[in-house]
C-alpha positions in Angstrom: 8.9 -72.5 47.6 7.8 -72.0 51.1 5.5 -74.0 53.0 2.6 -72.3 54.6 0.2 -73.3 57.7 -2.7 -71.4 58.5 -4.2 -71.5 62.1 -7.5 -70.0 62.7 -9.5 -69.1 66.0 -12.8 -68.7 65.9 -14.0 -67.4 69.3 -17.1 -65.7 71.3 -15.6 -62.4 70.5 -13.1 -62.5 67.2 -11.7 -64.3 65.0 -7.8 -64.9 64.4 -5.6 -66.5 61.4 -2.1 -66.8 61.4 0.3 -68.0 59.1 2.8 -69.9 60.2 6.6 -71.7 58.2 6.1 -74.9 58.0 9.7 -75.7 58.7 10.7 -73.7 61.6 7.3 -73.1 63.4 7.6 -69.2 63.0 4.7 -66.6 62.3 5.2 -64.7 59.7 1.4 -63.0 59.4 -1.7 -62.3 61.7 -5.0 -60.9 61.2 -7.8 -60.4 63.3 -11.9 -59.2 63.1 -14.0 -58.5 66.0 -17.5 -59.0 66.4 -20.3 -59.0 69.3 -22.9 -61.1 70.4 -27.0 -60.8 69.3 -28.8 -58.4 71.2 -32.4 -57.7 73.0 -32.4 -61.6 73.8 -33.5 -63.6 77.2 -31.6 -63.7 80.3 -28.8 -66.5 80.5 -29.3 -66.6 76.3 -25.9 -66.1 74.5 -26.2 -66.4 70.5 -24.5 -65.7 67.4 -25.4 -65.9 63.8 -22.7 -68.5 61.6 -22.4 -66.0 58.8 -20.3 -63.7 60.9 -17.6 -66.6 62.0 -17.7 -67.0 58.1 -17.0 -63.4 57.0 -14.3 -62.9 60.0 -12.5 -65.8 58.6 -12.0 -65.0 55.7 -11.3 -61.5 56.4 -9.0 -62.5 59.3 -7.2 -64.9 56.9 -6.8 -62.8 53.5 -5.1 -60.3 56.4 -2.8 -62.7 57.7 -1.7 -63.9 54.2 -1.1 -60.1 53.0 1.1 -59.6 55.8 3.0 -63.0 54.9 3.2 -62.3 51.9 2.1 -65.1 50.8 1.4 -66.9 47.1 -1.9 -69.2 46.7 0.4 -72.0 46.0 2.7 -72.1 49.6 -0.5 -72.4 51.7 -0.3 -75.9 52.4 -2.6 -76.8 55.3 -5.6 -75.4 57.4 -6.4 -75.9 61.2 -9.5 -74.4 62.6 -10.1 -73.8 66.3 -13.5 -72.9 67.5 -15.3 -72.2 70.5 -16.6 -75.4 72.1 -20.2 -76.3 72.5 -22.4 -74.1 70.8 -24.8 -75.6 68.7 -25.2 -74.9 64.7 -28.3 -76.7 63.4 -28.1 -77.0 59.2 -30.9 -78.5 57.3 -31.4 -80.9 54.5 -29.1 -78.7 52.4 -26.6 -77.2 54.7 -28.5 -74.0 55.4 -28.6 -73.3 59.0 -31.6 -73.1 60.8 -31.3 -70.5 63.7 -28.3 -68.5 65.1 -26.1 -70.6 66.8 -26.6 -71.0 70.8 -23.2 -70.7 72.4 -21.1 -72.5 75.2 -22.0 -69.2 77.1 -25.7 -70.1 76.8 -27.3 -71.1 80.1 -30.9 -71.1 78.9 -30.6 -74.9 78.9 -30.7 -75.7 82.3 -33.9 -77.3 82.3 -33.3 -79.1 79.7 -29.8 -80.5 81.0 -32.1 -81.4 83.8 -34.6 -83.7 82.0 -31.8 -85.3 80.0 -30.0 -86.4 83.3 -32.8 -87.4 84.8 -33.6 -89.8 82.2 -29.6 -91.1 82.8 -30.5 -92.2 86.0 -29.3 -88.3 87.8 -25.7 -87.3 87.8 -24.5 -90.7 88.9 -26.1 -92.3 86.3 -24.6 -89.4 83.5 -21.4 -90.2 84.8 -21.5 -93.6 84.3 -23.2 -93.0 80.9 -20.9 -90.3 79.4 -17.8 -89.6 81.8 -19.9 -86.3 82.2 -22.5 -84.2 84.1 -24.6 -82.9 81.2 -24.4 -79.3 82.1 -26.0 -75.7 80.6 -23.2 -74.6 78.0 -22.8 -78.6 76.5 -24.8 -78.6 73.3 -27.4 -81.7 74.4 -29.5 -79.3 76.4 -29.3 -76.6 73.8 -30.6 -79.6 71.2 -33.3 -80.5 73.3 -34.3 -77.1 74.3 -34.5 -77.0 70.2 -36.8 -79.3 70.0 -39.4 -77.9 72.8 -38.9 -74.2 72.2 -38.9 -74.1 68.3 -40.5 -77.4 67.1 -41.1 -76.1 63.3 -37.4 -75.5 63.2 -36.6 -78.8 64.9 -38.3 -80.4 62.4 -36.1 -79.2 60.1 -32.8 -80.3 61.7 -31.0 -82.6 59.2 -27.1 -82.1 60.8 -25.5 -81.1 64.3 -22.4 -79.5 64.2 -20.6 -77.6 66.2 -18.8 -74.1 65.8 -15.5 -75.5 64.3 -17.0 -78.0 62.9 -19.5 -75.8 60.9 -16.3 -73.7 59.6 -14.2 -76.9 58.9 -17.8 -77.7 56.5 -17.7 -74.4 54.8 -14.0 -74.8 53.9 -14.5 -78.7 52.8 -17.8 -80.1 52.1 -17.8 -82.2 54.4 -19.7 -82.4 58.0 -17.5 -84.2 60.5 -16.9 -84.3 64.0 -13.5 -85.0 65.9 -13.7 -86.6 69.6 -12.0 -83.6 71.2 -15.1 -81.4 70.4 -17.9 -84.0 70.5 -16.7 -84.8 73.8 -18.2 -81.5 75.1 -21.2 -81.9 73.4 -22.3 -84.5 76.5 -23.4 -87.2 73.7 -20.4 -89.0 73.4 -18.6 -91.3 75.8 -15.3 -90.2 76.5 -14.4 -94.0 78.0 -15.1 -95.1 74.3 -15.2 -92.3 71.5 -18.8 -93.0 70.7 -22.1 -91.5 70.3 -23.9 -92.9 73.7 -27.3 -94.0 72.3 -29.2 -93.9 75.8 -28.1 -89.8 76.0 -29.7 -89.5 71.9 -32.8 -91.8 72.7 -33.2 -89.3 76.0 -33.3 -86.3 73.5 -35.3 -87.9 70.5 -34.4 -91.3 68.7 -34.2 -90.0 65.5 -31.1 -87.7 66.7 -28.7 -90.5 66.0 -28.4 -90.1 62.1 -28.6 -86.2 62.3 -25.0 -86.4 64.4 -21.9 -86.3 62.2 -19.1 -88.8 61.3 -16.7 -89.1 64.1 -12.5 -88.7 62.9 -9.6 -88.3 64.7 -7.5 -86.2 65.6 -5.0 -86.6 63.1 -7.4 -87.1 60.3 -8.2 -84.5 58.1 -11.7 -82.9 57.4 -10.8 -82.8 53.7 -9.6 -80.7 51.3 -10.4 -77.3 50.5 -13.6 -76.9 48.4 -13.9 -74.9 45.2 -16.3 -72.3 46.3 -14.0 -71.6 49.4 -10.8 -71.6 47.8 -12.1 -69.1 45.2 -13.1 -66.5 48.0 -10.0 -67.2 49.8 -7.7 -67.0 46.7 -6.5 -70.8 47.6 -5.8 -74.0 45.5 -8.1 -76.7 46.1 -5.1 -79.1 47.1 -4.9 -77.6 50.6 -5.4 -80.0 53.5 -7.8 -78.8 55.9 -6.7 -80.8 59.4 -9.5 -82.4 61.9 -9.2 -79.1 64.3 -11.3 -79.1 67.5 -12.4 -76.7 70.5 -10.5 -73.4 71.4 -9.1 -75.1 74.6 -8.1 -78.7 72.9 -6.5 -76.5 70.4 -4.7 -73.9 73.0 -3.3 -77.3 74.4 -1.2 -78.2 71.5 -0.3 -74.6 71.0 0.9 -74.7 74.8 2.6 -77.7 74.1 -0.1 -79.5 76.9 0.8 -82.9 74.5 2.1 -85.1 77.1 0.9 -85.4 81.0 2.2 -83.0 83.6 1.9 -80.0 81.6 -1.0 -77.9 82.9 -2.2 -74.8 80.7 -4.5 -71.7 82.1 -6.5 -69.6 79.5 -7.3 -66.8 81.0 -9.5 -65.6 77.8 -13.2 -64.2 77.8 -14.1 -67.6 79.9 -11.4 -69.5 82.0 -10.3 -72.9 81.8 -7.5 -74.8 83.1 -6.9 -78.3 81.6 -3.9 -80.6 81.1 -3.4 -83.8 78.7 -3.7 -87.3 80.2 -3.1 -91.0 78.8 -6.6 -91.6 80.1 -9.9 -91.1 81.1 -10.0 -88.5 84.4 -13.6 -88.7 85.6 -15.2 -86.9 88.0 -17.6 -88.3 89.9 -19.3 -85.0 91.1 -18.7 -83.6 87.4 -17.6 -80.6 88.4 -14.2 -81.0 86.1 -15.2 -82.1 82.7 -14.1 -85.8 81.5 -13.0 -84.4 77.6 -11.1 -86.2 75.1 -8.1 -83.7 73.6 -7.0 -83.3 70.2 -4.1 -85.9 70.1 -5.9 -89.0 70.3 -5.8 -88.4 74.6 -7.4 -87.0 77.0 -7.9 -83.9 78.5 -9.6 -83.0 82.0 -11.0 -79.4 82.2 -12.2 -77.3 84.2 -14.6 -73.8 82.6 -15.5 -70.2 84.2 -17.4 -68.7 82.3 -16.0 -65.0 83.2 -12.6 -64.0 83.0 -11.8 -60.8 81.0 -15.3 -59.9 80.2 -15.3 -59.0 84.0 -11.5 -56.8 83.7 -13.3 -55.4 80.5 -16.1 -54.1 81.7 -14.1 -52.1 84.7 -12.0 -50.9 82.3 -14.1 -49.7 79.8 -16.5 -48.1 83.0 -13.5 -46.5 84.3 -12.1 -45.3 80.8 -8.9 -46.9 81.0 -6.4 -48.3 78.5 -5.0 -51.6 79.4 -1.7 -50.3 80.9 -4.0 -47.7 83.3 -6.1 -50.4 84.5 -2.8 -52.7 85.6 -1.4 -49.3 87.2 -4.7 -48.9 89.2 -5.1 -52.0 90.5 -0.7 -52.7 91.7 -2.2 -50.0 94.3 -4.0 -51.9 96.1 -2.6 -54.6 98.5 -3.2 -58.1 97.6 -6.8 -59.5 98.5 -7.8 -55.8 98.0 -8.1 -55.2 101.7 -11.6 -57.8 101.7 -13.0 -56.3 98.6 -14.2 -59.6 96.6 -15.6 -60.3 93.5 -18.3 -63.7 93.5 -17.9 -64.1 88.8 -20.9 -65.4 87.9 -21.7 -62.3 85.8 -23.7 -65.0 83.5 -24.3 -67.7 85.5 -21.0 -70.3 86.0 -19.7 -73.4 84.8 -17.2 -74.5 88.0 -19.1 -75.0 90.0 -22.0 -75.4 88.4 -24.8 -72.4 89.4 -26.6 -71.3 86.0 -28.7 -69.1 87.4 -25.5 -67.1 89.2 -25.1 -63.0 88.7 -21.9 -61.7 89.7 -21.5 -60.1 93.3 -19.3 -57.6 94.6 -18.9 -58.6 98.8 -16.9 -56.1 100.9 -18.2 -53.0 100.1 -17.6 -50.3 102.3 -15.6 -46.8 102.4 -12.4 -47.8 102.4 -12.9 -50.2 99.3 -15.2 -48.1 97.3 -12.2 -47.1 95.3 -11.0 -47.3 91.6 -8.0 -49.3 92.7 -9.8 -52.4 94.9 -12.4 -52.4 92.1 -9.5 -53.2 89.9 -7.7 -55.8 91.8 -10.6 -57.3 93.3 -12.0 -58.1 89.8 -8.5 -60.0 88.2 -8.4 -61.6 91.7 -12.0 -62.8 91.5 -11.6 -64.7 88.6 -8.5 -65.7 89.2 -9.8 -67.4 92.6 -12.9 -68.9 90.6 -10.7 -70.6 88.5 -8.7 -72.3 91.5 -11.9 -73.3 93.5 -11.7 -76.1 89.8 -7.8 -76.4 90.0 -8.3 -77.7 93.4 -10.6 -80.1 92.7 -7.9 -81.8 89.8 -5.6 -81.3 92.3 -8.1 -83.6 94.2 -8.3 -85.9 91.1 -4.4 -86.4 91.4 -3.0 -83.3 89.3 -0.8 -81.4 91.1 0.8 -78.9 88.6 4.0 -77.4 89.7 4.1 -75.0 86.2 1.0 -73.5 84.6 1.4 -72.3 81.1 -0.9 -69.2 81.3 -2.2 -68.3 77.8 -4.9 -65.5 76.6 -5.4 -61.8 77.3 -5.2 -61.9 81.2 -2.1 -63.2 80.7 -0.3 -60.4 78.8 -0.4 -58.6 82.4 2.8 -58.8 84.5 0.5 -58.0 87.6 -2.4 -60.3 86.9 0.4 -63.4 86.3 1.7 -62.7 89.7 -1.4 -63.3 91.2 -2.1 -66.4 89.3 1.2 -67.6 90.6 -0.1 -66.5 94.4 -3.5 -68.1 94.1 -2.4 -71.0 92.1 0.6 -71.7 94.2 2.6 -72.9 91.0 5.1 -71.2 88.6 3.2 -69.3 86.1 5.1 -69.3 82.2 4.0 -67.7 79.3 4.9 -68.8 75.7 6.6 -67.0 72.6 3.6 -67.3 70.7 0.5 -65.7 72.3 -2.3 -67.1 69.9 -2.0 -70.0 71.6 -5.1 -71.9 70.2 -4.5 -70.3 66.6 -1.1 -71.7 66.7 -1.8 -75.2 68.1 -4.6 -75.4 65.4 -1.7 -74.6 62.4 0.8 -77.2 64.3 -2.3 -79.8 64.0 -2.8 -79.2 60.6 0.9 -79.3 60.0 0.9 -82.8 62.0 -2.4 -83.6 59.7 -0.3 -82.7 56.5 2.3 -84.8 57.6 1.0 -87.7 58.3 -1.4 -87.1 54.9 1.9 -88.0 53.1 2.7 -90.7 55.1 5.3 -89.2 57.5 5.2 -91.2 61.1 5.5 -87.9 62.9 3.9 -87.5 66.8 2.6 -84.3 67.9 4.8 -84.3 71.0 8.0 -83.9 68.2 6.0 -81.2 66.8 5.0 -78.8 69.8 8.5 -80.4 71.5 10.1 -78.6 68.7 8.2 -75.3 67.9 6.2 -74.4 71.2 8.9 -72.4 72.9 8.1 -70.8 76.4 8.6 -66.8 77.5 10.9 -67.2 80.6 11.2 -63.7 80.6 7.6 -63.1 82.0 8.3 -66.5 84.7 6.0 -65.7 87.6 7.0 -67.6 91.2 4.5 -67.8 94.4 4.8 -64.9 96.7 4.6 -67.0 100.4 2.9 -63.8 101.8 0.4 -63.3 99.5 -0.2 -66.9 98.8 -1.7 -67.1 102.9 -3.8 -64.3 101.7 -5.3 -65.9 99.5 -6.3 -69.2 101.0 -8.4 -66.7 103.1 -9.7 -65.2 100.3 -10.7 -68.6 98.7 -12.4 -69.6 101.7 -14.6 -66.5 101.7 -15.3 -66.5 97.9 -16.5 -70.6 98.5 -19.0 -69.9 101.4 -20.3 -66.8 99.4 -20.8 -69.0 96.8 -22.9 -71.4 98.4 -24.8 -69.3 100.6 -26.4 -67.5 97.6 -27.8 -70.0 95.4 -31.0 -69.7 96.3 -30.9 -66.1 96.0 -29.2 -66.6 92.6 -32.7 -68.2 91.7 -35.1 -65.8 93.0 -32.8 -63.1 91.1 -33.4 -64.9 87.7 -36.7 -65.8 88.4 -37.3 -61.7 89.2 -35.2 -60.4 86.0 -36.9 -63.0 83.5 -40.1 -61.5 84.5 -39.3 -58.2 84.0 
């Protein structure tokens, strides 16, 4: 009899499950559910409801199974990747509260404010956490709880996060690994636990409402009766710690060892790579996270990558091949047509109240074709203004692993190369955070039965790159773009204070 993996992502915009052989790493089935965000709410507020995360999951994973053609008895092990942050508030008896407030949420800001303030300011959070606390981490979203919707605060009984709120419908059981609590900006990432001076600064009796902290290698549990019933499961199957989208699209990069740098270029951006330990920022503009190894893992996070390519193509009417066709017409930099991505506020650097800008207008860039290009290369050069700063921090990354929807372009991987100035790879298996959640489960089910197996011999052995699609630095294009850069960082800081008035105006409205 076969053994069977699942690996499931949970994102801001669908959910994936795949199936994957336990013995040589291979997907065998896939299945996918879309879904959108709730509408008609605030400015910079970004929610979803936990039912839907539940319904594509199961969906996405009865899908996968068909198509793998797969008995109840081969599935072996779960792994569950979610998107990081967002906060799920249960009460006494595992009901949830509210619709979840997302890592794409920048309603918080005043409330990160007060929180930090009460560290001692962003030196004092630093020292505190490893960490800025920033709009997006889930503190601010749980004190903006407790201010905004005090009946409903007092109600809170548990904090969980996306993944971990799936991991508790498929076990029973409400735990927290310190890959994912490590973006909460509660947790110490120097030592792995709750920081009681960040809870007291929220509300004192927040400490017992926070879950049991495991590791990355232990499991959540096993599957629970109910679950395994509407999944057409055994209650034998070992569902694995899992963690955030990006500690999970590590492993499935095969980011488990330093010097290996991946780039998700998904509907946010984030670059990240895995280190032995703790890289901390001290302006907190990269993110001090622990991975899901038992490591660490410094981050940086856009918060627009392909929701800005999506919305000129779907404007423009374009499939995906059209749009890359458009936008190979125009020369690199898009002759000083320039997209500022802050479409909903941004992450790296850190401007909450951001909207996104289009700088260079004029007739000879009021085309189809510089709209195109300048959009991929926007982002693109948002996400370098943080790989600069690790490069700062002592990473210097000659090989990004590109991973995600931007990087299924031939053109847009070129560019990454050019403003990256590294050799941009791809890997055999797209789904990259679906995948490294089924290889942590596998690792999970393997060291369940008492098998002293690292995660490096796992990915080592399975994650297997795409040198076909090998992107190398253009020297021509890569002088380009340092000019770009430098325009896209003093647009950047000359408009923050518009950026405020703006929100200030719209919020009114």
């Amino acid at each position: 009899m076969r053994e069977l993996v699942i690996g499931i992502d949970s994102g801001t915009q669908s959910t994936k499950a795949l199936v994957m052989d336990a013995k040589n790493g291979k997907v065998i089935g896939e299945g996918s559910r879309s879904y959108g965000l709730l509408e008609g709410l605030p400015a910079g507020a970004k929610e979803q409801h936990p039912s839907v995360w539940i319904d594509a999951t199961e969906s996405s994973i009865r899908i996968a199974l068909k198509k793998a053609k797969a008995t109840a008895g081969e599935v072996r092990a779960i792994g569950v990747s979610g998107q990081q942050h967002g906060f799920v508030p249960l009460d006494k008896n595992g009901e949830v509260i509210r619709p979840a407030k997302l890592w794409c949420d920048t309603s918080t800001a005043a409330e990160c404010d007060e929180i930090m303030a009460k560290l001692g300011g962003l030196k004092g959070s630093i020292k505190e956490l490893g960490n800025a606390v920033l709009p997006g981490f889930t503190a601010g979203k749980i004190l903006w709880l407790k201010k905004h919707e005090p009946k409903r605060y007092k109600r809170l009984a548990t904090v969980l996060l996306p993944h971990d709120y799936l991991n508790f419908w498929l076990t029973g059981n409400a735990v927290m690994e310190y890959g994912d609590a490590s973006g909460t900006a509660l947790l110490n990432v120097r030592s792995r636990k709750w920081s009681r001076k960040t809870v007291k600064a929220i509300d004192a009796s927040l400490e017992a409402k926070l879950p049991k902290l495991i590791s990355s290698d232990q499991p959540a549990g096993l599957l629970q009766t109910s679950t395994a019933k509407r999944l057409g499961l055994q209650t034998d199957v070992v569902v694995s710690a899992g963690g955030g989208d990006n500690m999970m699209g590590a492993i499935g990069t095969g980011n488990t060892s330093p010097g290996v740098v991946t780039a998700s270029f998904g509907t946010s951006g984030t670059i990240y790579a895995c280190a032995g330990k703790p890289v901390i920022d001290p302006k907190g503009e990269i993110a001090s996270f622990c991975d899901s190894t038992n490591r660490w893992m410094p981050l940086l996070c856009t918060m627009s990558v392909t929701v800005a390519t999506e919305l000129i193509r779907k404007d423009f009417k374009w499939t995906h091949a059209q749009y890359e066709a458009a936008a190979r017409k125009a020369p690199a930099g898009s002759d000083g047509l320039l997209l500022l991505p802050y479409l909903e506020g941004e992450r790296t650097p850190n401007v909450p109240d951001g909207t996104g800008v289009y700088f260079g207008v004029r007739a000879a860039t009021f085309t189809e074709k510089h709209f195109a290009r300048a959009t991929m290369e926007g982002v693109t050069l948002g996400m370098n203004y943080g790989l600069r700063r690790l490069k700062k921090l002592g990473l210097k990354p000659t090989q990004i692993r590109a991973t995600g929807g931007g990087a299924k372009s031939k053109l847009w991987r070129q560019i990454m190369a050019d403003v990256f100035e590294a050799q941009v790879v791809t890997l055999k298996v797209a789904e990259g955070a679906a995948y490294g959640a089924a290889l942590q489960a596998l690792w999970s089910l393997r060291k369940n039965r008492g098998d002293s197996l690292s995660i490096e011999e796992i990915t080592n052995r399975f994650v297997k790159l795409n040198t076909r699609e090998t992107c190398e630095p253009n020297s021509d294009n890569v002088s380009i773009y340092r000019e770009v850069q430098s325009l896209q960082d003093q647009l950047s800081k000359s408009l923050r204070k518009p950026f405020s008035m703006h929100r200030s105006f719209i919020n009114a409205k």
